[in-house]
C-alpha positions as a Markdown table, in Angstrom:
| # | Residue | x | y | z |
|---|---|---|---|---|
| 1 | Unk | -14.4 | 0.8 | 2.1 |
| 2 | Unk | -10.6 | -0.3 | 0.4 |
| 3 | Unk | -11.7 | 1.8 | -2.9 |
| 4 | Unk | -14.4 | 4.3 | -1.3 |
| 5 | Unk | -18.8 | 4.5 | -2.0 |
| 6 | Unk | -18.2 | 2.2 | -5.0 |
| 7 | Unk | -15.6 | -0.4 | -3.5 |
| 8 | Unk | -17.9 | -3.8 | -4.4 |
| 9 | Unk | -18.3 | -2.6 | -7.8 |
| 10 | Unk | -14.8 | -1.7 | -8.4 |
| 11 | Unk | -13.9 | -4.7 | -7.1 |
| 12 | Unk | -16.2 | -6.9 | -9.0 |
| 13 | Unk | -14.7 | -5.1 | -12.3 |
| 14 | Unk | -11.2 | -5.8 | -11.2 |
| 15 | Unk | -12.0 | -9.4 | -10.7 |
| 16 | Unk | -13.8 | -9.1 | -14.4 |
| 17 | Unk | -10.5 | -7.4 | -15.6 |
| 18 | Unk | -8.4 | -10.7 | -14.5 |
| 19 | Unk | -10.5 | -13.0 | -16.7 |
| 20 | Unk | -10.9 | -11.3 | -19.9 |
| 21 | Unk | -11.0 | -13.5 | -23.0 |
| 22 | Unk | -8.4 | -12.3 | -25.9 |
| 23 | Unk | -11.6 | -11.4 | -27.7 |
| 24 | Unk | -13.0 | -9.2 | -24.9 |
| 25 | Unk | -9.7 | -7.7 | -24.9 |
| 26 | Unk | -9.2 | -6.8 | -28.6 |
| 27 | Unk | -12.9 | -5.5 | -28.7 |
| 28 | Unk | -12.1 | -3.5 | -26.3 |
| 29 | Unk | -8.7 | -2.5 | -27.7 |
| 30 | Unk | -10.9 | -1.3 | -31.0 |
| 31 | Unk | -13.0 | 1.9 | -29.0 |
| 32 | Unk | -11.2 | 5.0 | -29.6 |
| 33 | Unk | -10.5 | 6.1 | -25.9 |
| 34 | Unk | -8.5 | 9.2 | -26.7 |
| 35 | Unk | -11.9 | 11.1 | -27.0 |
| 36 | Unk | -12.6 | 10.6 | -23.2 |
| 37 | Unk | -9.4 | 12.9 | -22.6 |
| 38 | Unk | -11.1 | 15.9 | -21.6 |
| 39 | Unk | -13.6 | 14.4 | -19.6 |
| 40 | Unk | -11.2 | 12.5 | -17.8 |
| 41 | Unk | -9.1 | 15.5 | -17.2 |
| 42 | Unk | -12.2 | 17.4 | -15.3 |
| 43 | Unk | -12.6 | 13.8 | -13.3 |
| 44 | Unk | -9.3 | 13.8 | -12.1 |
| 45 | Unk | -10.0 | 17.5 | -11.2 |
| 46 | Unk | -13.0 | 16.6 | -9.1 |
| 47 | Unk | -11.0 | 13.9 | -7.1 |
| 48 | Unk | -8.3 | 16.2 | -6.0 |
| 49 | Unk | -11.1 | 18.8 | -5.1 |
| 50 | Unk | -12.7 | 15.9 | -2.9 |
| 51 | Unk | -9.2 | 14.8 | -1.5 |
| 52 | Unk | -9.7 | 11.4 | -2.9 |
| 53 | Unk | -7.2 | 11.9 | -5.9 |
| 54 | Unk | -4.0 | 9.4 | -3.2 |
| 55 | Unk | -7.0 | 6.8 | -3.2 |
| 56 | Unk | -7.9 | 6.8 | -6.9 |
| 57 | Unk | -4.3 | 6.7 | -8.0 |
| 58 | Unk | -3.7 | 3.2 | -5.3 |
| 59 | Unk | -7.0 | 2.1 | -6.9 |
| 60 | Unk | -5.3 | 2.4 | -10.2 |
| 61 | Unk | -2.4 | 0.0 | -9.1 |
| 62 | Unk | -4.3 | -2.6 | -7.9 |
| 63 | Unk | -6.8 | -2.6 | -11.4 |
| 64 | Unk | -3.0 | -2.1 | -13.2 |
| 65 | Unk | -1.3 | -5.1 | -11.8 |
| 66 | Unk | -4.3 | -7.4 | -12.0 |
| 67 | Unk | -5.0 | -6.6 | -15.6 |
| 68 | Unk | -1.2 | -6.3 | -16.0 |
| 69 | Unk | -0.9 | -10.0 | -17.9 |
| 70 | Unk | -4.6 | -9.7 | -19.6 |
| 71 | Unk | -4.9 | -6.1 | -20.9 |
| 72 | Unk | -2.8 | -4.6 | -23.7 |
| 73 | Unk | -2.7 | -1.0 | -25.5 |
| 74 | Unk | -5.7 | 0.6 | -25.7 |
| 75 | Unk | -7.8 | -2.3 | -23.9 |
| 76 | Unk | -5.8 | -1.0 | -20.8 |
| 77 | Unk | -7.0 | 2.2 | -21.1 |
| 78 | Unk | -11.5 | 1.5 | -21.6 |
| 79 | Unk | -10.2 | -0.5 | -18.4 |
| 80 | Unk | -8.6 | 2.7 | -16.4 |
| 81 | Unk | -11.6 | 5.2 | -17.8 |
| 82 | Unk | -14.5 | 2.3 | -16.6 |
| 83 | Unk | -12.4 | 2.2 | -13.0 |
| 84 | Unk | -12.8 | 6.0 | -13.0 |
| 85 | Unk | -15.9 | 6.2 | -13.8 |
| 86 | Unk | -16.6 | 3.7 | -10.8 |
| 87 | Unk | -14.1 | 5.5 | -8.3 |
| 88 | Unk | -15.8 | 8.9 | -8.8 |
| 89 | Unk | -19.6 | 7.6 | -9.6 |
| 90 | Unk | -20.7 | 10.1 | -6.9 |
| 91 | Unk | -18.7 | 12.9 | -8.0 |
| 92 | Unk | -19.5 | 13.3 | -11.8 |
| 93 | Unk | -22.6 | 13.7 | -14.1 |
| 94 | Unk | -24.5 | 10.8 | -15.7 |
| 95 | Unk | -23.2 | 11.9 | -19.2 |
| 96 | Unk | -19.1 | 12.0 | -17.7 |
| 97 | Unk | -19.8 | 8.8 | -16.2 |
| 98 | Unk | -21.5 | 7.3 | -19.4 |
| 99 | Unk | -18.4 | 8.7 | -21.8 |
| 100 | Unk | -16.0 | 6.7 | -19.0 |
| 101 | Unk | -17.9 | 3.6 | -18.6 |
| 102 | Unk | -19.5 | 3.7 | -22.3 |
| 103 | Unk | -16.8 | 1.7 | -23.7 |
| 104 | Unk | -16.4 | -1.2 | -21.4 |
| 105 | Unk | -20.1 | -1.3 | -20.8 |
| 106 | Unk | -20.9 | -1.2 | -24.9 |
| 107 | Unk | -18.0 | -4.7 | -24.9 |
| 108 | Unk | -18.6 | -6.3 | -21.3 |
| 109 | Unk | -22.6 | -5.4 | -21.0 |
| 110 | Unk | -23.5 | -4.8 | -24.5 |
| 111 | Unk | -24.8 | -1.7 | -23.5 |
| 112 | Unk | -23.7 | 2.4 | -22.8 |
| 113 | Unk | -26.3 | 2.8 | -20.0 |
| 114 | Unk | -25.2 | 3.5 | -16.5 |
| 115 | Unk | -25.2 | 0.3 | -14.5 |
């Protein structure tokens, strides 16, 4: 498991990440992604207290560097909180999961429902 329990969907979104269309992308760039601070604060807090916080972090580079000629500003960031929400599916609550993955999943699925 490269990325952990949720390595074929983080994977899938990565390869998602690499094809976005400069529409997808400015959607995206358009949610306001500062609100999910908090919540991804008390994420990042769960994945040091499962020791999985050196994982999540080389997780990160790989989405970064594939999404690294695609995403811009803010786009970059729905794309790190839907990643996290992914990484640490088993760790966190339907609602932290939902503020994380809301964004992406309200431009890429047309929906805010866990997937």
């Amino acid at each position: 498991m490269r990325y952990g329990p949720q390595t074929t969907a983080i994977e899938n979104l990565i390869n998602r990440v690499k094809y976005l269309t400069p529409e997808q992308v400015r959607a995206l760039g358009d949610n306001d992604w500062k609100y999910n601070y908090g919540v991804r604060c008390a994420v990042r807090d769960e994945l040091r207290n499962a020791d999985r916080e050196i994982l999540w972090d080389k997780t990160w580079c790989v989405a970064w560097a594939a999404g690294e000629d695609v995403l811009w500003g803010n786009s970059r960031n729905i794309a790190r909180d839907a990643i996290l929400a992914l990484f640490a599916r088993d760790l966190i609550s339907e609602a932290d999961f939902n503020i994380l993955y809301g964004p992406w999943a309200a431009v890429m699925d047309g929906s805010t429902e866990r997937t």
